[in-house]
C-alpha positions in Angstrom: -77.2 36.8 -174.0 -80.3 35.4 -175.9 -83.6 35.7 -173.9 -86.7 33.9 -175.0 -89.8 32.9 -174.5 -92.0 29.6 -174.8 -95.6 28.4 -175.0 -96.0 25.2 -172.8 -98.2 23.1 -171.7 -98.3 24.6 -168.5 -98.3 28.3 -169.5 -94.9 30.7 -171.1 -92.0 30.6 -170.0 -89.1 32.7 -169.9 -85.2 32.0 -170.0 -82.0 31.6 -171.4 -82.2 30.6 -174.9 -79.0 28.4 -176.1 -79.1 25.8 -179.1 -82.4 25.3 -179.0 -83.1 24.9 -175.7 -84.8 27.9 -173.1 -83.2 27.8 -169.6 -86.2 28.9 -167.7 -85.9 29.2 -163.8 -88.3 25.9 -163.4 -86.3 23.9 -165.7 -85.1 23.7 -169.5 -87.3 23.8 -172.1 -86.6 22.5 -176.0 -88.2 24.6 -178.3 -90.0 22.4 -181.0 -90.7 19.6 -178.4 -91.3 20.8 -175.4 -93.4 24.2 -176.9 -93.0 26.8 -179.8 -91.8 30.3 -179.4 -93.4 33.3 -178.5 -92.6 36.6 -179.5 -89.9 37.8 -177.4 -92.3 40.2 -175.1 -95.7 41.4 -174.7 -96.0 45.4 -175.9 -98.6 47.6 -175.5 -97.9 48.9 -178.7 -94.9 49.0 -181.7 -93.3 52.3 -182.0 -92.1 52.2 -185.7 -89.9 54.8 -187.7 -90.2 55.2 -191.5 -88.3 56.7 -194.1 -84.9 55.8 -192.1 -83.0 54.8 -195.0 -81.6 56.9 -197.8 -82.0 54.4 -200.8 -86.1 54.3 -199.2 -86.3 57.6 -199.6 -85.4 57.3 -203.5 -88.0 53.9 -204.2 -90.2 55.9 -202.8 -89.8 58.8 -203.9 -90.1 60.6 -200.2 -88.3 63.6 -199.0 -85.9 63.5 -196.2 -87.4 64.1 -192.9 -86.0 66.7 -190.1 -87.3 64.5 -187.7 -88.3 60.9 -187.2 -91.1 59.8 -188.9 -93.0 57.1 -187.0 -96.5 55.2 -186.8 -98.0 52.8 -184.3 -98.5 49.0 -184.8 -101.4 47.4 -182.1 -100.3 44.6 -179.9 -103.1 42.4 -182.3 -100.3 42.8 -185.2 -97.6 40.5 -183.4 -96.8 37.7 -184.1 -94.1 34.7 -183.4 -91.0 33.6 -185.2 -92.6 30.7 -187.3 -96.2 32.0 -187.3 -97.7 32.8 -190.4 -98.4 36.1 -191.8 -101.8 36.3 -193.0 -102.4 37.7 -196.5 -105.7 40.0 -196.1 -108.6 39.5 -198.3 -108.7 43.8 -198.5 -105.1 44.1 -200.4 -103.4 42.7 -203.6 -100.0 44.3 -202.5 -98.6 42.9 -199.5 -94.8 43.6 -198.9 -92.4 43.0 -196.0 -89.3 45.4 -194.2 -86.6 44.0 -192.0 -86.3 46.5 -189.3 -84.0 45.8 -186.2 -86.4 46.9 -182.9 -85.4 47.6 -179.7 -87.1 45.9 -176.7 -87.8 48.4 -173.5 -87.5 47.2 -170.0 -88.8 49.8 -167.7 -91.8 52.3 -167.7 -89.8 55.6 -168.9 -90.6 59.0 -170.6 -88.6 61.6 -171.8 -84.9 59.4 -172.1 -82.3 61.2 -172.7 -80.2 59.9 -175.4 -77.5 59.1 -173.3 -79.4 57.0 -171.1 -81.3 55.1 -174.0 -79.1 52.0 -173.2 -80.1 52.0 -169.3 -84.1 51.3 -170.6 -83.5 49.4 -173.5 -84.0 45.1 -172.1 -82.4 44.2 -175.8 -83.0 43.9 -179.4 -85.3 41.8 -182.0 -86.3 41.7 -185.3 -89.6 43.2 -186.6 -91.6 42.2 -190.2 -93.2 45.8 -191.0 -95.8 44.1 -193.1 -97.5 46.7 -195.4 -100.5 46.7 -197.7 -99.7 49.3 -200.1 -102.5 50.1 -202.2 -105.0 50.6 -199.0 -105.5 54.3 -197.8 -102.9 55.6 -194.8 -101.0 54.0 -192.4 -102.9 52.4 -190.1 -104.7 50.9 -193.1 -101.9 49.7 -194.8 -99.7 49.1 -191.9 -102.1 48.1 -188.2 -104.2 45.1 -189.5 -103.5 41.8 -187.7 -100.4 40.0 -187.9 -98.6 43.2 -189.6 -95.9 43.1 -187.1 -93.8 39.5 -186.8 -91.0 39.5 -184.5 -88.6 37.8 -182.5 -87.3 35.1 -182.7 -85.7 36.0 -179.3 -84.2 39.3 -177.5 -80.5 39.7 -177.4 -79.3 41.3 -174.6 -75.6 42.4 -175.6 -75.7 44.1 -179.0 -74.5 47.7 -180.1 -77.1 48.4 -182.9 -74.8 50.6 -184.9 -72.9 49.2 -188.0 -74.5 45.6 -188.2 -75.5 43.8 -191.4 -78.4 42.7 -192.3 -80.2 40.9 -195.0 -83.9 40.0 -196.4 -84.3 36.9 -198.1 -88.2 36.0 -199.8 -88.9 32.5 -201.2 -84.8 32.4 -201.1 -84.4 35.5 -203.2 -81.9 38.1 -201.7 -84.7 40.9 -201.7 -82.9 43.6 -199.0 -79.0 44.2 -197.8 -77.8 46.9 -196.1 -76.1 48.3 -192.8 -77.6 49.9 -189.7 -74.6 52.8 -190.6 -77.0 53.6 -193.2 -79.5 54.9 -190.8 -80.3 58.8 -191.0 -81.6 58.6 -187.3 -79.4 56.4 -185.0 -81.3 54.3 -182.8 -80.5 55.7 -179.4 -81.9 59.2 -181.2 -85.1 57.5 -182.1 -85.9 56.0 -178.7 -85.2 59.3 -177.0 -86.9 61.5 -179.6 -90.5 59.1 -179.1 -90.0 58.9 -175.2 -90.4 62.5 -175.4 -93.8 62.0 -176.8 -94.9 58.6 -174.9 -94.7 56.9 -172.3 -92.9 53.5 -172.2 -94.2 50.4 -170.5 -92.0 47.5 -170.4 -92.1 45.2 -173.5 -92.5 48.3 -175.8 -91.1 47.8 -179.0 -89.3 50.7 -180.9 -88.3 49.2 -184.6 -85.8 51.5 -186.6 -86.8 51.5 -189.8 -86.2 49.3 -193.4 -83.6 49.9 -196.4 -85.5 49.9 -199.9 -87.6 46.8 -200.3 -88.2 45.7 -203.6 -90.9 43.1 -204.6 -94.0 41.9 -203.3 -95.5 38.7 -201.2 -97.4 36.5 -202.4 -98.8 33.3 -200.2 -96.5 30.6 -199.7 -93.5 32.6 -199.9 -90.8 32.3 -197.2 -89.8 35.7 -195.4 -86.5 35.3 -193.7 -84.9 38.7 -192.2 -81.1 38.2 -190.7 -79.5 40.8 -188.2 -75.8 40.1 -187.6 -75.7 39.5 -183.9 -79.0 39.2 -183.1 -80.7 35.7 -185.8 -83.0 35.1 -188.2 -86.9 35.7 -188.0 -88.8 33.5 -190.6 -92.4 33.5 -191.5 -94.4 32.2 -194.2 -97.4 34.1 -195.8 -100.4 32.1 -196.1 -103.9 33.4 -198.2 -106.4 34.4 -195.9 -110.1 33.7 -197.3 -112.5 36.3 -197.9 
């Protein structure tokens, strides 16, 4: 089941989300008409993992890590399905990754990996937007509106083995399979709750196959998980 939410006029609402339309328990709700999206949920912060993809590893020239390798995105870096993605004055290399992310539903610490699937509400789609030529992570990868997702949460999804693609100003720029993963993601979202505590809305994204190419504003960024949608943003030039 799809699960989204809505800005109206009287305040968000949550629901069902089927063709357009978000069952809500106060009444249904037409996205484009009757409100825009939100993103799916509200974290307190996006847990993400790098390096989770062999043919990353080679663009970048990393080495394989032991263990997950992860960084923290502020809730100020979320944005909507159809919002735009700033392009920051500070950076002349912008890029994109389509990263599946799993939503949390409960407050939990130390998950067993077993019992990853009891706390996890559903999955989304995350934009890790990066500016590469600025200093560190959190430079290049916490700056505001670094983390699109959505467009909704789907509720009945096994994460392994699905297909995905990443298409920029209608160029096929990523495509790959979540089997391609060194770190599954039940192994990733036990191996962080060992480290924090979840609240619910958390996000925990799994990491993006090689991304080659840069952004530049006006281009289109549309990111495709088989069973789960498309997110789309559009860049747009930020003054100085």
């Amino acid at each position: 089941m799809r699960i989204a939410r809505v800005q109206t006029a009287d305040g968000s609402r949550t629901g069902r989300y089927e063709d357009g339309i978000v069952h809500a328990d106060d009444g249904e709700y037409e996205v484009g008409i009757d409100g825009e999206l939100l993103p799916p949920c509200a974290p307190s912060a996006m847990y993400c993992v790098g390096r989770n993809y062999a043919d990353t590893l080679e663009q970048m020239e990393y080495e394989r890590p032991e263990e997950p390798d992860f960084f923290i995105k502020p809730p100020a870096s979320v944005r909507a399905h159809e919002d735009s993605i700033p392009y920051p004055p500070f950076t002349e290399e912008l890029t994109y990754a389509g990263e599946l992310a799993a939503v949390i539903d409960e407050r939990c610490h130390d998950v067993s990996k077993a019992d990853v699937p009891d706390v996890v509400r559903g999955y989304t789609i995350m934009n890790d937007v990066d500016a590469l030529d600025q200093q560190g992570r959190t430079a290049r990868k916490a700056f505001d509106g670094s983390g699109p997702l959505g467009p909704w949460l789907e509720t009945d999804l096994d994460p392994t083995g699905i297909e995905m693609h990443t298409d920029v100003a209608g160029e096929r720029r990523q495509e790959a399979n979540t089997e391609l993963m060194l770190f599954d993601p039940d192994e990733i979202v036990s191996y962080l709750s060992r480290r924090f505590t979840f609240e619910p809305g958390d996000v925990v994204a799994f990491g993006s196959p090689a991304n080659p190419g840069l952004l530049k504003p006006g281009d289109a960024v549309e990111i495709t998980y088989e069973g789960v949608g498309t997110l789309r943003n559009v860049v747009e030039d930020v003054d100085g």
